[in-house]
N, CA and C atoms as an extended XYZ file, in Angstrom:
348
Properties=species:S:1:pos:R:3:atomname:S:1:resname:S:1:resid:I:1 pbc="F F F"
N        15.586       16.589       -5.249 N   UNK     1
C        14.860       15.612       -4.439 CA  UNK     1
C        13.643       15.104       -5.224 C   UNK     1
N        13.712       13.839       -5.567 N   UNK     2
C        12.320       12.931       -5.550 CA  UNK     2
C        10.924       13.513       -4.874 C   UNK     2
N         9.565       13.334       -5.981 N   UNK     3
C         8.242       13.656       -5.552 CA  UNK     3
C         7.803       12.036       -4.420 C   UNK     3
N         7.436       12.446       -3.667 N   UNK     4
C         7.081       11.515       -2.665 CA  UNK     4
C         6.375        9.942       -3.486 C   UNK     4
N         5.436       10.368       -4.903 N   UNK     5
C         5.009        9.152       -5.384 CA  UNK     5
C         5.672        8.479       -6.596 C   UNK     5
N         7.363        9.129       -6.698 N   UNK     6
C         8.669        8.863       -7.443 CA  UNK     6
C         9.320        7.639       -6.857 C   UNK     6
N         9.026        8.223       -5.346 N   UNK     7
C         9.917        7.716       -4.830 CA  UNK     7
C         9.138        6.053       -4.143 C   UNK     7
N         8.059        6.334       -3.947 N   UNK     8
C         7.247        4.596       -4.273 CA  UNK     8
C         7.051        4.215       -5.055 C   UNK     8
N         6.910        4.951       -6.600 N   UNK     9
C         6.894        3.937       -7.430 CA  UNK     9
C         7.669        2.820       -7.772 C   UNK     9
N         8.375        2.770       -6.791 N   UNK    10
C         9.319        1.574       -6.752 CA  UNK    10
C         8.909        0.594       -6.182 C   UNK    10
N         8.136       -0.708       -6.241 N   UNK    11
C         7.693       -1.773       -5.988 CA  UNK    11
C         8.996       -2.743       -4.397 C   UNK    11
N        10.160       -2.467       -4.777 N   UNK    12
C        10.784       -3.019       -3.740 CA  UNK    12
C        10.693       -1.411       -2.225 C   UNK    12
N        10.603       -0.435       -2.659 N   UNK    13
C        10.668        0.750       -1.619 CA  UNK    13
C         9.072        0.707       -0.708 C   UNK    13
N         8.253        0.375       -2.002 N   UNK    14
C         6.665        0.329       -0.786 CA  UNK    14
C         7.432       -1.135       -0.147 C   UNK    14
N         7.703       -2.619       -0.432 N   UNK    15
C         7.797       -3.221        0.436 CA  UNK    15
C         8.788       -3.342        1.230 C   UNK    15
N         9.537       -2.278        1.519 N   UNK    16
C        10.336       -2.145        2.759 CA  UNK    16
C         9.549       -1.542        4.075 C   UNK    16
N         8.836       -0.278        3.254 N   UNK    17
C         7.728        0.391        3.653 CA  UNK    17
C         6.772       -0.628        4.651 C   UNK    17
N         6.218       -1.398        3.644 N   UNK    18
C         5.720       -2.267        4.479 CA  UNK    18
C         6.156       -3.360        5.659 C   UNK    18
N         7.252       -3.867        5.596 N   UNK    19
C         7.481       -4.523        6.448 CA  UNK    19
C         7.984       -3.728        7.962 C   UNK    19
N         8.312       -2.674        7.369 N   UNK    20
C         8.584       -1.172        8.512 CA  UNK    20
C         7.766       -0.735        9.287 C   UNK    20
N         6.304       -1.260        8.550 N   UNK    21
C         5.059       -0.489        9.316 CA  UNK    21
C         4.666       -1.395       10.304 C   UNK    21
N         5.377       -3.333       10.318 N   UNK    22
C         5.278       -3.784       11.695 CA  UNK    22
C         6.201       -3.673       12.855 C   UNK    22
N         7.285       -2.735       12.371 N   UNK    23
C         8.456       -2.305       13.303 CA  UNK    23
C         9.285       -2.419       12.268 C   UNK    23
N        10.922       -1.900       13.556 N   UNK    24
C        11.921       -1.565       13.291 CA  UNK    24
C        12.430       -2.751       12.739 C   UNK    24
N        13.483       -2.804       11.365 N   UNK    25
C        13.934       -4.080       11.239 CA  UNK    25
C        15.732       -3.341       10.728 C   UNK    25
N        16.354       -4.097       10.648 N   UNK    26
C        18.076       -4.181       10.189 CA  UNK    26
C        17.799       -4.406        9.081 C   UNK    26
N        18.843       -4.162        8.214 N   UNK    27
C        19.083       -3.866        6.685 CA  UNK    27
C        19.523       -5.550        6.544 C   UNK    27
N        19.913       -6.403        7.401 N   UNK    28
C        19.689       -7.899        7.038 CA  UNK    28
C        18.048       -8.550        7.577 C   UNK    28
N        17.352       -7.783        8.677 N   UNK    29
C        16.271       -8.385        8.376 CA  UNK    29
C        15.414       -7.722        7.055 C   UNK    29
N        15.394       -6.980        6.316 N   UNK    30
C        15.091       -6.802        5.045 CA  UNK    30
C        15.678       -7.107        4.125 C   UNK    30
N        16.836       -7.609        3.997 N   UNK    31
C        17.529       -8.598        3.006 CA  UNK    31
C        17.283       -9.950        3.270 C   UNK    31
N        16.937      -10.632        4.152 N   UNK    32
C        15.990      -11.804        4.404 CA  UNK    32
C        15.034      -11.760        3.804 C   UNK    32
N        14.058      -10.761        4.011 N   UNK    33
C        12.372      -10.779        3.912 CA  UNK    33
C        11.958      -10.577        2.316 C   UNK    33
N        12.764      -10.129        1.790 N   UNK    34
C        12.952       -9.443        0.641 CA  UNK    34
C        13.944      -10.138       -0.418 C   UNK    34
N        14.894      -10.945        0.336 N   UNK    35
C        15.583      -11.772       -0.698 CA  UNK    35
C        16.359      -10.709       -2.086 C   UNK    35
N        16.988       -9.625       -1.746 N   UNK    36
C        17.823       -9.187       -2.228 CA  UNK    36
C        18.524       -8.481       -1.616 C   UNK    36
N        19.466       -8.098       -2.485 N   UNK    37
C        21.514       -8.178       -1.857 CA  UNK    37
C        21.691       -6.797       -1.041 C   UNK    37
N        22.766       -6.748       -0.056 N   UNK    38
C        22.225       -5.885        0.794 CA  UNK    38
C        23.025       -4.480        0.052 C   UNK    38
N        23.737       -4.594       -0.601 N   UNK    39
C        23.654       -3.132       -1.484 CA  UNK    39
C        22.583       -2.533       -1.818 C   UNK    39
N        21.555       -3.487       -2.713 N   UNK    40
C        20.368       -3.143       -2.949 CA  UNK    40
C        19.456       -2.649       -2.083 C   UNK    40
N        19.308       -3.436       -0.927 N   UNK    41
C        18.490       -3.133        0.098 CA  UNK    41
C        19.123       -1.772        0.803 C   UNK    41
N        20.178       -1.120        1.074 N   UNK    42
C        20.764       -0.157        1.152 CA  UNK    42
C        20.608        1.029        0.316 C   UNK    42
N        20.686        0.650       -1.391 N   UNK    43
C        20.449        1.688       -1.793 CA  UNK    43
C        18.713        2.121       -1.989 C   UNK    43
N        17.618        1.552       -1.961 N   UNK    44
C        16.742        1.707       -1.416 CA  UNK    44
C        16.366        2.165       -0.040 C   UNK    44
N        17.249        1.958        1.213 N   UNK    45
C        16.875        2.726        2.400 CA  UNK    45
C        17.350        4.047        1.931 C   UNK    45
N        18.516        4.237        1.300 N   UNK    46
C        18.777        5.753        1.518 CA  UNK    46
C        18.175        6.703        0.845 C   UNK    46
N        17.470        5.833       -0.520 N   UNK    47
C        16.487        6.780       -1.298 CA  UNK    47
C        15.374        7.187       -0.302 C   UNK    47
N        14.696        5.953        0.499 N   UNK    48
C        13.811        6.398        1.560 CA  UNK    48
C        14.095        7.256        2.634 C   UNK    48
N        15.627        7.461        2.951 N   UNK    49
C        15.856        8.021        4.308 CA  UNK    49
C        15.808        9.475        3.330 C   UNK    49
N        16.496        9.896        2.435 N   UNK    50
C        16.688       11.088        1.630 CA  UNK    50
C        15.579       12.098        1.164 C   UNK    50
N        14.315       11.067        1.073 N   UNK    51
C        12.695       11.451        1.012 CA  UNK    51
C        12.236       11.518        2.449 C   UNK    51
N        12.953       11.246        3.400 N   UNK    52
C        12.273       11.608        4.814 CA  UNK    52
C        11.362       10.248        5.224 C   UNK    52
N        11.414        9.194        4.459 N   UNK    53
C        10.225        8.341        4.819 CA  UNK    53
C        10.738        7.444        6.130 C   UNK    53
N        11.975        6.822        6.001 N   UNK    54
C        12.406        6.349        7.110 CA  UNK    54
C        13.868        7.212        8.171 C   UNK    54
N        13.927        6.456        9.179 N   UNK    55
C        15.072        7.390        9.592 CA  UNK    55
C        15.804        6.045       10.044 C   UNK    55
N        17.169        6.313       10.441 N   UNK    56
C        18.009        5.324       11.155 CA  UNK    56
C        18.308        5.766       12.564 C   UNK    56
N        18.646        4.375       13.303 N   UNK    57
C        19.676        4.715       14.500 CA  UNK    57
C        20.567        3.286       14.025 C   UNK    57
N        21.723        3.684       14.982 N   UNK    58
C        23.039        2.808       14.524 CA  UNK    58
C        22.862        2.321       15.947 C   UNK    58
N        22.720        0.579       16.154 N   UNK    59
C        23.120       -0.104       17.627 CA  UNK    59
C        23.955       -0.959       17.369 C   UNK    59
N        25.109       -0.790       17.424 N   UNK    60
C        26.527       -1.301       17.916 CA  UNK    60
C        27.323       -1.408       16.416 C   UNK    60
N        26.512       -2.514       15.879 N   UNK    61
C        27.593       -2.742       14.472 CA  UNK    61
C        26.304       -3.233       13.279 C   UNK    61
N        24.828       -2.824       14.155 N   UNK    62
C        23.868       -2.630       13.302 CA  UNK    62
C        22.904       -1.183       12.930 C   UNK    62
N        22.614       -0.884       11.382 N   UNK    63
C        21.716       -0.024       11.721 CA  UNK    63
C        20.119       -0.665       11.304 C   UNK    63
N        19.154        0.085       12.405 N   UNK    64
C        18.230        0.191       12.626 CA  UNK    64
C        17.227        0.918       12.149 C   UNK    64
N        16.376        0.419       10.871 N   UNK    65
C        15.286        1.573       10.062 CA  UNK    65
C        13.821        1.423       10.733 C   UNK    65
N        12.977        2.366       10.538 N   UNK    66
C        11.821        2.859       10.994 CA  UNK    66
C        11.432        4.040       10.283 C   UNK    66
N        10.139        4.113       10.369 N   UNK    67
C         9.522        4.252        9.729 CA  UNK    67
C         8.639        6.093       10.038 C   UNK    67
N         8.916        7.108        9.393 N   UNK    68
C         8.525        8.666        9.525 CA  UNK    68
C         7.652        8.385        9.360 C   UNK    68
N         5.902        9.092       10.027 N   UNK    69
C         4.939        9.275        9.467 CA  UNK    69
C         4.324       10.495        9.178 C   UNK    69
N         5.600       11.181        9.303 N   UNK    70
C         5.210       12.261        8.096 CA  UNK    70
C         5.107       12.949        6.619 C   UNK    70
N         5.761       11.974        5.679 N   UNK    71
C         5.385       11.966        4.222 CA  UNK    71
C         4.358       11.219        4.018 C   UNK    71
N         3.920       10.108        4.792 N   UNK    72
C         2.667        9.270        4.715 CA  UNK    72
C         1.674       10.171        4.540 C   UNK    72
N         1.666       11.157        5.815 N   UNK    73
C         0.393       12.313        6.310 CA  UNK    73
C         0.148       13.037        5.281 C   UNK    73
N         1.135       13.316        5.012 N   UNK    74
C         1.129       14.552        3.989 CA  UNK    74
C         1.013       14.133        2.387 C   UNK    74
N         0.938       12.308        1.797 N   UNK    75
C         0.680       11.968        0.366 CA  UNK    75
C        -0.960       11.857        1.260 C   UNK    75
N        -1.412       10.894        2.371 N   UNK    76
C        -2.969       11.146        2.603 CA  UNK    76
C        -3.540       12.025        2.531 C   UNK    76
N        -2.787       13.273        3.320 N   UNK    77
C        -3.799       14.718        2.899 CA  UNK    77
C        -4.142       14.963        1.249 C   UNK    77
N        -2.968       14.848        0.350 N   UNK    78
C        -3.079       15.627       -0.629 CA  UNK    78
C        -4.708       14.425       -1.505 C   UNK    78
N        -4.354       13.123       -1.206 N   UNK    79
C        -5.296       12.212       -1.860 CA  UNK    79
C        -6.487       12.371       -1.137 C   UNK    79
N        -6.962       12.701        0.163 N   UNK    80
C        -7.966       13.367        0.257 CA  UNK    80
C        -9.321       13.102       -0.338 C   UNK    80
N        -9.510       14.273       -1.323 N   UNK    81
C       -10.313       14.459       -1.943 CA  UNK    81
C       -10.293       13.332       -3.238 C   UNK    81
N        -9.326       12.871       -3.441 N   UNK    82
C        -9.578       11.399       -4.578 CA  UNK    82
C       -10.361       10.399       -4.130 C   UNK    82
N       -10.314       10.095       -2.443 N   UNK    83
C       -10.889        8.851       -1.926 CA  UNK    83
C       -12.496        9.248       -1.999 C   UNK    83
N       -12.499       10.618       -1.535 N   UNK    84
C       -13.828       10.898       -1.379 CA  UNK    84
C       -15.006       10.631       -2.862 C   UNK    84
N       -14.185       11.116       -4.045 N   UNK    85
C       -14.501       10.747       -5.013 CA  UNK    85
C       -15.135        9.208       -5.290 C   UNK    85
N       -13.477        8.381       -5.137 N   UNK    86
C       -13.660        7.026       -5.254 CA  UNK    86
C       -14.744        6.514       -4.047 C   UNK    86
N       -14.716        6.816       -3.354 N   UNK    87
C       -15.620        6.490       -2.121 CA  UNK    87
C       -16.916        6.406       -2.551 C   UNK    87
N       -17.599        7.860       -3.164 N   UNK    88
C       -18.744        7.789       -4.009 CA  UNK    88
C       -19.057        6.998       -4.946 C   UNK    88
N       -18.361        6.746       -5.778 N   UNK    89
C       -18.365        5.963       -6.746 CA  UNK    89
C       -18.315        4.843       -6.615 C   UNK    89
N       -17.556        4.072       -5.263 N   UNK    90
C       -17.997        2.612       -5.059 CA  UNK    90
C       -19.553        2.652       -4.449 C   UNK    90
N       -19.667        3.436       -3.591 N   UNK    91
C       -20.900        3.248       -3.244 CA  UNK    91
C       -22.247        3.572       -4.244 C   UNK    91
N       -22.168        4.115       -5.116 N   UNK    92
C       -22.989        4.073       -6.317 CA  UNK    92
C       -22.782        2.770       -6.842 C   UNK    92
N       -22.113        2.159       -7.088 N   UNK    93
C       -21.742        0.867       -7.208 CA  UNK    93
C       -22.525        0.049       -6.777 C   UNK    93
N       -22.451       -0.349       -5.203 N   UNK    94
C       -22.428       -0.701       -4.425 CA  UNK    94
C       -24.369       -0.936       -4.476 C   UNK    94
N       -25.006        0.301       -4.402 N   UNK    95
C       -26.706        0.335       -4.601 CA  UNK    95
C       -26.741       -0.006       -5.789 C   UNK    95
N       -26.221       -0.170       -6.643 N   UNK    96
C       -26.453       -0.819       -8.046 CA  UNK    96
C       -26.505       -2.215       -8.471 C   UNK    96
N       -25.742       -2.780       -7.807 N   UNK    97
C       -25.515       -3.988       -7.168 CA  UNK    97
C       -26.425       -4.476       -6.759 C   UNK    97
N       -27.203       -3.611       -5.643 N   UNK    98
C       -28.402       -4.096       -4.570 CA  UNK    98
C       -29.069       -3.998       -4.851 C   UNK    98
N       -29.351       -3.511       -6.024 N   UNK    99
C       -31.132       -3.439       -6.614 CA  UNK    99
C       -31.414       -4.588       -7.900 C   UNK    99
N       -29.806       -4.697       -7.864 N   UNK   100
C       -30.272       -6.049       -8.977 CA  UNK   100
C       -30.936       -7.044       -8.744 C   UNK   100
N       -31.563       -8.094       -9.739 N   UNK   101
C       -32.290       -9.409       -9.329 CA  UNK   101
C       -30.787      -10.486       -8.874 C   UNK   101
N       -31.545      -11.103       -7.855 N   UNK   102
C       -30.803      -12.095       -7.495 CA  UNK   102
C       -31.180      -13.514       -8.377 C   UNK   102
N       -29.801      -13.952       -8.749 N   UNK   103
C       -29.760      -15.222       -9.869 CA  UNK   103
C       -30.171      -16.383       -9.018 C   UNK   103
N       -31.367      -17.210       -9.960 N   UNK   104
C       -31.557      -18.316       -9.548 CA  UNK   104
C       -31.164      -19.061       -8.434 C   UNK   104
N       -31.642      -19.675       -7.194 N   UNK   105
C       -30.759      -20.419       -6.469 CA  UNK   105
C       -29.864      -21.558       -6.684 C   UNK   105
N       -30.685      -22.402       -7.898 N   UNK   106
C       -30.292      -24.070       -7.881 CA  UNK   106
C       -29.965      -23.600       -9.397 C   UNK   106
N       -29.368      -24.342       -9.840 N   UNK   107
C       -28.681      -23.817      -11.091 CA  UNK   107
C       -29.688      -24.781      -12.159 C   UNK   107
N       -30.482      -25.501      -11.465 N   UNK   108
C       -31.667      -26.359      -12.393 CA  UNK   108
C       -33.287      -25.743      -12.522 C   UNK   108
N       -33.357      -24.380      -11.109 N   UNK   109
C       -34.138      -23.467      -11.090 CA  UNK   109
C       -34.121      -22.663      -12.213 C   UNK   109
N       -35.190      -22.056      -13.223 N   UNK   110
C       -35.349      -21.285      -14.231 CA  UNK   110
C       -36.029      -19.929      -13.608 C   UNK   110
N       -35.367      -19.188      -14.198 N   UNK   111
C       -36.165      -18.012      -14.024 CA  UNK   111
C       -37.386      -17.561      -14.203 C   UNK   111
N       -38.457      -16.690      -13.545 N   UNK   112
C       -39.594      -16.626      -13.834 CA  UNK   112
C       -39.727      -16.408      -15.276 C   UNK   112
N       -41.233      -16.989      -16.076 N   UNK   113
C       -41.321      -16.215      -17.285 CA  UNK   113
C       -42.178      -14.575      -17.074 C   UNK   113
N       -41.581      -14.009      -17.895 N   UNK   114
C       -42.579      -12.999      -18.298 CA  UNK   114
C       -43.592      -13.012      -19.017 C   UNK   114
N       -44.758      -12.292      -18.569 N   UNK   115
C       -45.603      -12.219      -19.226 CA  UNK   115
C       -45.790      -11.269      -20.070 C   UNK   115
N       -46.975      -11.761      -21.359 N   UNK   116
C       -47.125      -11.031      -22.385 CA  UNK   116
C       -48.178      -10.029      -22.477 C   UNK   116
């Protein structure tokens, strides 16, 4: 089995992902949205269903994907402590930013001189 961030590094699997997270859609409304062939779009659900990320139900002569939020929970827990990091670090940023001088208003305005 695939590591949970194996199995998104796939650029078409987060955007199934995503369109999942506004509801349930059919393996032709993601071959619409997505504009590729529904093998493809198939073999991408089952990598996702196989990682636990989505699940199916079958209604009549369609199936129906949605979306587990429990590998979500569990890649947020482990990143955690990365955001908190990054979190700091924008906000150090962020006061660094704010203590700078603000540039000229009028772009024909000169900056003060300094004195000697």
């Amino acid at each position: 089995m695939e590591s949970p961030f194996t199995v998104l590094a796939d650029p078409n699997r987060r955007a199934i992902l995503s369109l999942l997270a506004n509801g349930e859609r059919s393996v032709g409304d993601l071959e619409s949205a997505l504009d590729l062939s529904q093998p493809s779009v198939s073999k991408h659900l089952r990598v996702l269903r196989d990682a636990g990320f989505v699940d199916v139900t079958i209604d009549a002569q369609r199936r129906v994907y949605r979306i587990r939020p429990e590998p979500l929970q569990q890649m947020d827990e482990w990143m955690a402590p990365f955001r908190r990091y990054w979190s700091a670090q924008v906000d150090a940023l962020e006061r660094h930013l704010d203590g700078m001088k603000s540039p000229p208003a009028n772009a024909n305005d000169k900056p003060p001189r300094k004195s000697r």
